[in-house]
C-alpha positions in Angstrom: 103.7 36.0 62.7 106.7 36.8 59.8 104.0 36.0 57.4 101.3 38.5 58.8 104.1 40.9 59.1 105.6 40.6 55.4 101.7 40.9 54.3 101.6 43.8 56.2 104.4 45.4 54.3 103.7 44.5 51.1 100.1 46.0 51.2 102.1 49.2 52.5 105.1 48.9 49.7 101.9 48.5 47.2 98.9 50.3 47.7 100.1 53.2 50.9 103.5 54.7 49.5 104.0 56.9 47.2 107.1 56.5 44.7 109.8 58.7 44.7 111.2 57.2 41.6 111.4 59.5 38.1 108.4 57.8 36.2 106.6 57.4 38.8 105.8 60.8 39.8 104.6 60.7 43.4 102.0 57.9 42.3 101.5 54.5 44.6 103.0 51.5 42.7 99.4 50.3 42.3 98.2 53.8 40.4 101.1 53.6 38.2 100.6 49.3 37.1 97.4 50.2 36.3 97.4 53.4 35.0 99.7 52.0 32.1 97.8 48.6 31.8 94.4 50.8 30.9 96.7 52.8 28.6 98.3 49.7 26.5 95.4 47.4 27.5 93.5 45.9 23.7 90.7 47.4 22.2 87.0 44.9 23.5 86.4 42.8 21.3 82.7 43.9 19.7 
């Protein structure tokens, strides 16, 4: 039961709220890690 519950809220804490915090503008904490691993992410190799 507490582990069905703390998956619960950190699926909610993840992916369902948005942020309130300066950088991250409104986005879910999920947008935002991913948004800046694209940006920074290395080039494929060829």
């Amino acid at each position: 039961q507490l582990q069905d519950d703390l998956d619960k809220f950190i699926y909610y804490y993840n992916f369902k709220r948005t942020n309130q915090g300066y950088r991250l503008k409104g986005k879910i904490p999920y947008q935002k890690f991913f948004d800046g691993k694209r940006k920074y992410a290395l080039p494929e190799p060829r």
